[in-house]
N, C-alpha and C positions, 0 to 999 in steps of 0.2 A: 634431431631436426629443430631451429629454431623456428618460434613465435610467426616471426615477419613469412617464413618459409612454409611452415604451415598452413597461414592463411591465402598463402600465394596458391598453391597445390589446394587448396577447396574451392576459391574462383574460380578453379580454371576445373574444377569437376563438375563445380555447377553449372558453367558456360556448357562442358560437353552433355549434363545430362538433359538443359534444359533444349540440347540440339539434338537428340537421341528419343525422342517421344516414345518410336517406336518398339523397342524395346521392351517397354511396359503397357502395350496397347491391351487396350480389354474389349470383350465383346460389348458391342453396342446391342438397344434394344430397351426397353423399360417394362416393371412393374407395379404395383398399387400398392403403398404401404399405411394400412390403417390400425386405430387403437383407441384405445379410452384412456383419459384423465380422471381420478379418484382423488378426492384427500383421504388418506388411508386413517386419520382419526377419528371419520365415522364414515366411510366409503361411500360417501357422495358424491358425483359427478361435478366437476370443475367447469364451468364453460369461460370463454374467454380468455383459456388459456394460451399461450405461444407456445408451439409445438414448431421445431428447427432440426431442417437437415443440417449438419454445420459445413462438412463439405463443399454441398452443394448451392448455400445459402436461399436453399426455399423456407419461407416461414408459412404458415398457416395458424387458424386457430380455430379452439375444439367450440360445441355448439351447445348448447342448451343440455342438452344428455352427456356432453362430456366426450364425445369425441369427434375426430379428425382425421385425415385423409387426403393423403398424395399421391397423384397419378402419372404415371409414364415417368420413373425411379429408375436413371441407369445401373445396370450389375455393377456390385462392387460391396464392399464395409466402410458403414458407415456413422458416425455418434447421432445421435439425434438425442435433444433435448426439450425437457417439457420446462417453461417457464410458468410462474403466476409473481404478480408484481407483490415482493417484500414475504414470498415465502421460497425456500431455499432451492435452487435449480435441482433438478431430476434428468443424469443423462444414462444412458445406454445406447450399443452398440449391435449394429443386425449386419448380417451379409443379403442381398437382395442379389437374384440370381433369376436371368430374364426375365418372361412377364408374369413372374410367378407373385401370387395374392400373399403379402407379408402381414402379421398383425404383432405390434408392439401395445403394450398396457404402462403407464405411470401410474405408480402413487407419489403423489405428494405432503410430504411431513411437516407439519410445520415448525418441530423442533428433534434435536435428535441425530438429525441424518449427519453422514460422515463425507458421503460424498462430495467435493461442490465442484465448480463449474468457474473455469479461469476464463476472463476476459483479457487480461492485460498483458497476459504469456506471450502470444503468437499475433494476437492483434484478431482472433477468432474466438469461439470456444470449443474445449477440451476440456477433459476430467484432468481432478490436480494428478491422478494415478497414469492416466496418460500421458502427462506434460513431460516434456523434455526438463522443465524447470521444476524448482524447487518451490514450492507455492502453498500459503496460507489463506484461508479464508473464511471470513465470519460474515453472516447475514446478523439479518437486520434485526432480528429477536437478540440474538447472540450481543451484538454491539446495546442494544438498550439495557441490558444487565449488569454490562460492566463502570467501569467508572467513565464517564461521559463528558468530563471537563474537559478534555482537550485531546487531539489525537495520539498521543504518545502514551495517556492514560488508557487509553480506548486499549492498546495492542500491548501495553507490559506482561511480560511473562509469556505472549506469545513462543512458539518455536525460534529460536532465534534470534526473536527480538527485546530489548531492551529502550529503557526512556533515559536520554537526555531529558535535565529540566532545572528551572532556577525557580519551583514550584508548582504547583499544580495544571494552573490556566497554558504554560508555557512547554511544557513536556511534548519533547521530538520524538519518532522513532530514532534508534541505532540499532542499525543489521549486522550482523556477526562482525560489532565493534567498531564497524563503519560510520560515521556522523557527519554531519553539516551537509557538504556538496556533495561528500560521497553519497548519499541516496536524495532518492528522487522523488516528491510527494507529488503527484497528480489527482486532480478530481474530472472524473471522466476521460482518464486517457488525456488529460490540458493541465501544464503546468500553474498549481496556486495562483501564482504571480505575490507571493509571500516575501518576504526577507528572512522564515524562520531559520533558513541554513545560518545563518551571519550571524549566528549570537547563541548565547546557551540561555537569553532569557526573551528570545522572541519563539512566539508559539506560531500554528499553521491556523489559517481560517477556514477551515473545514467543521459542520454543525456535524455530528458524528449522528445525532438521532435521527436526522434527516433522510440517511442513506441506505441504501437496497443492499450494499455489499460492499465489505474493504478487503482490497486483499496485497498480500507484501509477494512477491516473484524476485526470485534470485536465479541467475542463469543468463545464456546468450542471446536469449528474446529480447533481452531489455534493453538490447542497443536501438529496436526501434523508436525508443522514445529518449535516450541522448546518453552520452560517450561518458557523464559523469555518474551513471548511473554501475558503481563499479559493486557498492553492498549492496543493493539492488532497490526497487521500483515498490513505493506504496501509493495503491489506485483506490483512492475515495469514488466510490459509481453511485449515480443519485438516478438510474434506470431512464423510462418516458423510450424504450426505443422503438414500439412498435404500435398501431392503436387498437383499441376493441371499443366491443359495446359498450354503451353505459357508463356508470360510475364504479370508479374501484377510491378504495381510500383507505389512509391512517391515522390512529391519535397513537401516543407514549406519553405516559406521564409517567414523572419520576419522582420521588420524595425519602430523602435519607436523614440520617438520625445523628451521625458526625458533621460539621460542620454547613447543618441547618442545608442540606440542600436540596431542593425543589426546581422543576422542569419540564419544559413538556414541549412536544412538535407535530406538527396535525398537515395533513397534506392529501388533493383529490385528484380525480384524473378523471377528464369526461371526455368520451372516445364515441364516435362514428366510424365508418366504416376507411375514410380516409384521414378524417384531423383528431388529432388527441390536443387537449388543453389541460395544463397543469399549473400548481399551485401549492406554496408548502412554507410556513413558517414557523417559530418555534421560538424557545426564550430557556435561559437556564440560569441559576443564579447560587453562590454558595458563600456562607462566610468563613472566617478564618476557621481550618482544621487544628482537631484535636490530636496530637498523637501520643504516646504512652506518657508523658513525663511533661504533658499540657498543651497549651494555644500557639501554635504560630502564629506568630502576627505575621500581618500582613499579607496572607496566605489566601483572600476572597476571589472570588470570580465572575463574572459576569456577562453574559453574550446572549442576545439579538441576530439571526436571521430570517430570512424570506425569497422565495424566485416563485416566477410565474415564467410560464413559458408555452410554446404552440408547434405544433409539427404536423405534416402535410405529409399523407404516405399513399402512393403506389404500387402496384404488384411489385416492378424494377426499379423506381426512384422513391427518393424520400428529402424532406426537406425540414428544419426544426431552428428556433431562436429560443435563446433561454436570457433572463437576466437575474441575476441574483444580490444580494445583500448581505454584508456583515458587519455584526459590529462587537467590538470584545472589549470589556474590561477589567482587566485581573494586576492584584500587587505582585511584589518581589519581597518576601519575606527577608528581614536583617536581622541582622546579629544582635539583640538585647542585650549582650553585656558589655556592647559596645557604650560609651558616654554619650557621643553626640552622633548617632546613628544617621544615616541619609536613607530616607524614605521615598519609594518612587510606587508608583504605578505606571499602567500602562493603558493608552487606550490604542484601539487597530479598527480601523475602518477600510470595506473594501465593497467596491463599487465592481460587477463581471456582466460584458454583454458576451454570450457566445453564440454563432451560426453554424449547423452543423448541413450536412447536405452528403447525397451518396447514390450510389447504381448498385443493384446485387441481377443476381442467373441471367448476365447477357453472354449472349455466343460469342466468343471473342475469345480472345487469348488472354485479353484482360475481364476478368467473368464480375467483378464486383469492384468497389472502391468508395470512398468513405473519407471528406475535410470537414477539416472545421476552421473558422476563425475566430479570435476573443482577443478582447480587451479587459486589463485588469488597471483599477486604479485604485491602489493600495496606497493610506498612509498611516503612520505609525505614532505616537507622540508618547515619550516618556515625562511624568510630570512630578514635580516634586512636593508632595502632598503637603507640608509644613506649609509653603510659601503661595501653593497655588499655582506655580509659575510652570512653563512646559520646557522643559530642559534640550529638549534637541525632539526634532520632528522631519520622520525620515518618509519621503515621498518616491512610491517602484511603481513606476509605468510602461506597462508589457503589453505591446503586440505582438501575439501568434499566431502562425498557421502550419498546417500540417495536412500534408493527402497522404494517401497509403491505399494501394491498390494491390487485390488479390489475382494471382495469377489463375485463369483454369486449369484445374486439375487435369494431367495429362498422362494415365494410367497410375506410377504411384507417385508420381512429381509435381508439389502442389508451393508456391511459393506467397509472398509479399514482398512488394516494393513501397520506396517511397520517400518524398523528400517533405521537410521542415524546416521554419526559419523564426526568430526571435529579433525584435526591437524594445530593446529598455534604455527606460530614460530617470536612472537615480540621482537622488542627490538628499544631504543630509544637512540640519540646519542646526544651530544654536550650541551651547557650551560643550558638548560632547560630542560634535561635529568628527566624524576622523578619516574622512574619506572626503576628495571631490566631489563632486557634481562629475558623472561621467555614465557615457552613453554605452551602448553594449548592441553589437546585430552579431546575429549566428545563425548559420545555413548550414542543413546536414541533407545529404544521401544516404541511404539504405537500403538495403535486402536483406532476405532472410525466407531461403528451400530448405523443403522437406521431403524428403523422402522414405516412402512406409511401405513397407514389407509385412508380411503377414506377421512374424515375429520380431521386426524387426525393423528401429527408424533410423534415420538420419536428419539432423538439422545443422544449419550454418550459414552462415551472415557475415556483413559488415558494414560499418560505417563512417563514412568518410566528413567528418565537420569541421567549421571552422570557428573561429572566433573572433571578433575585433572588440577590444575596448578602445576610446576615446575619452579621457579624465581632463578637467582642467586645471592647465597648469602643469600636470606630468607626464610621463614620457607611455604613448602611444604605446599598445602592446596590440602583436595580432599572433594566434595559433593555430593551426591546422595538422589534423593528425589523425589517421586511423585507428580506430575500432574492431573488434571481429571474434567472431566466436563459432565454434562447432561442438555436436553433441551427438551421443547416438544412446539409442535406448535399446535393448535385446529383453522380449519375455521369457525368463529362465524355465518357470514352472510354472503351473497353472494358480491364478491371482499373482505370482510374482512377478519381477522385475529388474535390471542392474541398468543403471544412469551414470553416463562418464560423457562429463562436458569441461570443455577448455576454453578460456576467453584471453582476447587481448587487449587492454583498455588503453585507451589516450584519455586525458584531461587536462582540459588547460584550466590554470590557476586561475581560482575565484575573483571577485573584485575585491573583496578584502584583506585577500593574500596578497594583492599586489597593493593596491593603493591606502590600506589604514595606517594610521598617525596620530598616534592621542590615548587618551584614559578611554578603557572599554567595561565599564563596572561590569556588565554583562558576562564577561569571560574570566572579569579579577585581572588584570593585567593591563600595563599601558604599550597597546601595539604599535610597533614598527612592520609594516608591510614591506614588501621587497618587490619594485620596477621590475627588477633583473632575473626573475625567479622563470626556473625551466617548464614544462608542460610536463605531469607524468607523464609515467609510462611503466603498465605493468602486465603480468601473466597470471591468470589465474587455473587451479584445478579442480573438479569436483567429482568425487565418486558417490556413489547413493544405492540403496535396494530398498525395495517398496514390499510390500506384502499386501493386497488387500482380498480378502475373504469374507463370505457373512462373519464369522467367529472371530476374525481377526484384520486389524488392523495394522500396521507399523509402517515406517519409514526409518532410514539410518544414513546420516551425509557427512563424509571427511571431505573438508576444502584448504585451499593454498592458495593464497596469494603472496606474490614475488613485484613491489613496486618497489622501480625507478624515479630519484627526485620527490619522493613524496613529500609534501608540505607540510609542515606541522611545526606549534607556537611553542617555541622554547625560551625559559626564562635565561635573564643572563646572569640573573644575579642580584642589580642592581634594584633598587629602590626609589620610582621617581615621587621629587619633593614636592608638586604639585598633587597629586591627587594620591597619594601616599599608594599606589598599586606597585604590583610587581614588574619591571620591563621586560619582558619579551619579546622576541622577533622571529619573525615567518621564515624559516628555516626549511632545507632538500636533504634526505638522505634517503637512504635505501630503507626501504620495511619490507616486514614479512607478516602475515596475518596465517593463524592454522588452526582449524578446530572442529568438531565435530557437533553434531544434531542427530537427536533421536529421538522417536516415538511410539510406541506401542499402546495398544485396546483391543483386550483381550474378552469375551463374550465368557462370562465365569458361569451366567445361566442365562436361561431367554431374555431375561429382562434387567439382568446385572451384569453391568462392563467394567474392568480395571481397566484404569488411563494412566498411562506414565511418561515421562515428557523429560529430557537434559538436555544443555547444552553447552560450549565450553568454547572458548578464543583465548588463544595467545599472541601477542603480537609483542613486535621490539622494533628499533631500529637494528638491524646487523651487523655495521660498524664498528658500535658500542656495547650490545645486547641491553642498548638501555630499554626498559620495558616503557610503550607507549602509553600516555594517560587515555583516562575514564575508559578502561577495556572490561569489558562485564565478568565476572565473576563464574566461575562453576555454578548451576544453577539446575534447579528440578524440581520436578513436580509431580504429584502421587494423586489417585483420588478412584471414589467409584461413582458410576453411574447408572443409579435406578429407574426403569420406566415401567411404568403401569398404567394402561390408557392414558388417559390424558394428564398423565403426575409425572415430573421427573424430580428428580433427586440426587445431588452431586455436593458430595462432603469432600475434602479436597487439603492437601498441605503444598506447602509453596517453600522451599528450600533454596539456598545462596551461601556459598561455599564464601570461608573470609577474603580479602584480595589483597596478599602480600608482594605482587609484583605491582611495583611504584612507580613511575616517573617520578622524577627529582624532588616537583613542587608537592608531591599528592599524599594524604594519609592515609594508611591501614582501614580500613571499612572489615568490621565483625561481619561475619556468619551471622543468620540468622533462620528461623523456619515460624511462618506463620499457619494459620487453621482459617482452614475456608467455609464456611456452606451454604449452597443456592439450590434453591425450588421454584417449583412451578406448575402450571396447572395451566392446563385448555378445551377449552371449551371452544367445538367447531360445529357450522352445518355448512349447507351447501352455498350461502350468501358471507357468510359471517363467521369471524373468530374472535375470540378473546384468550389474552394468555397473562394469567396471572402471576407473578415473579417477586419473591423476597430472597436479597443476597446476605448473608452474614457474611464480613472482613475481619480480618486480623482478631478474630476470635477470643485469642490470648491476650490481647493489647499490647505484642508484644514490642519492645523500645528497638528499633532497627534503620540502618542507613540507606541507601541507594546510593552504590561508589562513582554512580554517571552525573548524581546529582552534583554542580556547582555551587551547590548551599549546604555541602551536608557536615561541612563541618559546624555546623550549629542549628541547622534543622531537620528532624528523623523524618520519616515517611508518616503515614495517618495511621491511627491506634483504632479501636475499634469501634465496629459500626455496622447498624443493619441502614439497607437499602430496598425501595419497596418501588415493583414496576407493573404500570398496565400495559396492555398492548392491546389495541384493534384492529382488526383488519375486516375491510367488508368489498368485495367485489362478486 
């Protein structure tokens, strides 16, 4: 069966089941489902917590003693989760069966836990062990420990994921070898309004210390949030979703020993019963790094943010504005052995107003729903340090919106709708100019049913969007093309699992695939863009088995993708005499992407785990079996993990297989294995945490490349370095 046939044949199942209700009807009727909140590192009572049906989208929260309580709970199973703002979600699953008296308990960890809680999967929450998707995620502890310069640093070595970067400050994700427009950075479910896709030396304007939770989602969910989301979906969440009593709040400071780096972000939240007020600003700052064999130049960094923002909440409605700040300034390390080197920096400023508004548990067929609007005004300026002068200054102005409404659940058939639209207005200015001035609108539809069986789900979707550019001076392009995806999850054995999902993606060709012209120092190359170029169009497959137990952990995923027309920048050869780069041009042929993800933590004694982590891509064009550039390397990672009250302890190695499959223009990147180790310490009561954190890096100092990196033929990655973190948290 083909692609286009299979997703014909899921419409039309979802049309009949969501006309079939009865079929899965359950008895009506309600019960009382109550429990207490703990922090289980000194089993004190939580209040202020957010305790959620997810389901059924009731929220409550726990009281002074720590607990909570919901009444008249129709029969059925159900997740429910226990939140506290910037400590790591707590979910669990109950069956409620007439009006029978149910009691569930949390604890909440403030570090440690394995479980989390995906927001960006389904557009709900779920555990990552229940998701249909493939899903990483790290709280807010987790993310102040790592390297915090920019987000691509934040998530390296992640499952799957990899950094694009032309240095530190600028480092992208790439999802199993996917980059630029292939994945999707969003902060709060709203895209950036960034340019970091369009360059290997623009970064994302995302404050990584700032945030309650990041997480990367690969799978058919991700069509809700757009059709070019084919390696998948990185969701920056900076939380405020619900209000309580009082004040909650945070500081992190940071200070490391390699390349002088110092930082810190502090943020409060003061809640009544219906308005929350919030507020969060931070600053980070680094000079050039050291790595095994000396100084990169020009390697510093620099960033300034800040949002304030207010929200208005109801039992059934809610309503919230946030505006936020950033400001970045980091170099582009050159080649020193060059004679007359061109030295740039970069400054990014971005200006976000956003409006969020929603309805949850009305009786309707439509039981919840959830928009927002934003405004981003992003610009860009690369500057030429010698001269002082600003070399080209690139200006992205984005309106977006987006609704998404949940369907009521109607025995085991539970869906999301919903449509989205974009208005950008780019344009790029002065010597390295290489694109138009050209306008961008895009409107999407979408869905996406579920259906859950006691062992067993179903999910499937589509999305139908469009695109129009408008450039001046060249030739008009408009594309419109479906999306779509299915998945079904079966529980083998008891904590197990097997996950087999299929997608179809369309993508119309970026603005710089179609319209650049000129020297791109950024990418090494002088681009020729192509008017004329097709929209993909490809196929994807995933299989996966999950394991999760007290004693163990794992995950294991082989995937396939099969793209049509794919775009990608091919040298020709030539040499242009102006800017001495390489010429290249925006090129279509067939690829294929295949490779596997694995995970296992294994509980060796109560309080000691082995963690071990690989992951691997292949990709080529087909035609030629030429092997695609910057495709991440066999890679892995060992380590154990000690907890004793409030100590943890995690010594760790970090492994990268050589990478002898080459595109044309690309060199050999060495093997390499470095030595990790990070601690900690917390200190909790019932108002108040403290979490003490020192990381040792590359322990060995040892001299190694990153084959994504677009500077790595003359600068390594960072040698070694302790890093020292505090953390507060007080609600």
């Amino acid at each position: 069966m083909t692609g286009k046939k299979l997703i014909s044949s899921l419409i039309l199942l979802a049309f009949l089941l969501s006309h079939a209700p009865r079929l899965w009807a359950e008895e009506t009727g309600g019960g009382t489902l109550r429990g207490k909140v703990i922090l289980s590192d000194n089993a004190t009572p939580v209040h202020s917590a957010t305790v959620t049906i997810t389901q059924l989208h009731r929220v409550t929260q726990t009281d002074d003693q720590g607990n909570y309580e919901f009444q008249n709970v129709p029969p059925g199973t159900y997740d429910v989760v226990a939140h506290l703002d910037r400590v790591p979600d707590v979910i669990k699953q109950i069956q409620m069966k007439g009006d029978s008296l149910a009691t569930l308990d949390f604890q909440l960890q403030l570090t440690g836990v394995k479980e989390q809680i995906t927001v960006t999967a389904s557009g709900g929450e779920e555990s990552s062990f229940n998701s249909l998707q493939s899903v990483t995620s790290l709280n807010s502890i987790e993310l102040a420990q790592k390297n915090t310069a920019s987000l691509g640093e934040a998530l390296d070595h992640e499952l799957g994921v990899a950094k694009r970067s032309s240095g530190p400050g600028t480092a992208r994700p790439v999802l199993r070898g996917f980059d630029g427009d292939r994945v999707l950075v969003l902060q709060d479910g709203v895209q950036t309004g960034s340019i970091g896709s369009q360059s290997g030396d623009h970064g994302e304007p995302i404050d990584v210390l700032s945030l309650e939770k990041l997480e990367v989602v690969k799978g058919p969910a991700t069509l809700l949030y757009g059709s070019n989301a084919i390696g998948g979906v990185v969701n920056a969440i900076s939380g405020h979703d619900s209000p309580h009593q009082g004040i909650h709040g945070y500081l992190t400071g940071i200070l490391g020993s390699n390349r002088a780096n110092a930082g810190g972000s502090g943020g409060l939240e003061f809640g009544t019963d219906k308005w929350l007020f919030w507020g969060n600003g931070g600053a980070q700052r680094s000079d050039d790094y050291r790595a095994a064999n000396g100084i990169v130049k020009n390697s510093f960094t620099r960033s300034t943010q800040g949002s304030i923002g207010a929200g208005y909440y109801l039992p059934k409605t809610f309503f919230s504005a946030n505006y936020s700040y950033n400001h970045n300034r980091y170099g582009i390390p050159y080649d020193t052995r060059e004679a007359d080197p061109e030295i740039v920096n970069l400054q990014m400023r971005k200006h976000s107003i956003q409006f969020n508004g929603g309805f949850r548990d009305v009786d309707a067929f439509v039981n919840a729903g959830k928009f927002y609007l934003k405004y981003n005004d992003y610009q860009h300026k690369e500057i030429d340090t010698l001269t002082g002068a600003t070399n080209t200054t690139f200006n992205n102005k984005t309106f977006l919106y987006n609704a998404m409404f949940d369907e009521r659940k109607v025995g085991k058939l539970s869906g999301t709708l919903g449509f989205s639209g974009l208005h950008r207005n780019y344009e790029s200015l002065g010597v390295e100019s290489i694109a138009p001035p050209t306008k961008q609108n895009a409107f999407a539809v979408f869905g996406l049913e579920k259906v859950d069986f006691e062992r067993l789900s179903f999910q499937f979707g589509g999305r139908i969007e469009r695109n129009a550019y408008t450039p001046v001076g060249l030739l008009d392009r408009t594309f419109t093309g479906f999306s779509g995806g299915a998945g079904m999850r079966v529980q083998t054995w008891k904590g197990g699992a097997v996950v087999v999902n299929f997608t179809h993606n369309y993508r119309a060709p970026a603005l710089e695939e179609l319209y650049n012209h000129g020297p791109h120092p950024g990418n090494q190359a002088f681009e020729i863009g192509n008017p004329n170029l097709q929209r993909e169009s490809g196929d994807g497959l995933e299989f996966g088995v999950r394991h999760s137990t007290n004693r163990v952990h794992g995950e294991f995923n082989l995937f396939y993708y099969h793209i049509r027309d794919f775009v990608y920048l091919a040298p020709t050869g030539g040499i242009d005499s102006g800017s001495g780069l390489r010429i290249a041009d925006y090129n279509q042929g067939t690829s294929r992407f295949a490779g596997t993800e694995a995970q296992l933590s294994v509980a060796l004694h109560t309080n000691l785990w082995l963690n071990t982590e690989m992951d691997y891509v292949n990709a080529e064009l087909t035609q030629t079996h030429t092997p695609l550039p910057r495709i991440p390397p066999l890679r892995g990672r060992v380590g154990l993990e000690y907890r004793y009250k409030g100590l943890t302890l995690t010594p760790e190695a970090v492994m990268a297989k050589d990478q002898n499959r080459l595109f044309p223009t690309e060199t050999r990147t060495a093997g390499y294995t470095t030595f990790d180790l990070n601690g900690s310490y917390t200190l909790a009561s019932q108002h108040f945490a403290q979490i003490f954190s020192v990381n040792g890096f590359n322990l060995g100092n040892r001299l190694y490349f990153n084959h994504l990196s677009f500077i790595k033929d003359f600068a390594p990655e960072i040698g070694r370095g302790v890093r020292f973190t505090y953390t507060m948290r007080f609600f």
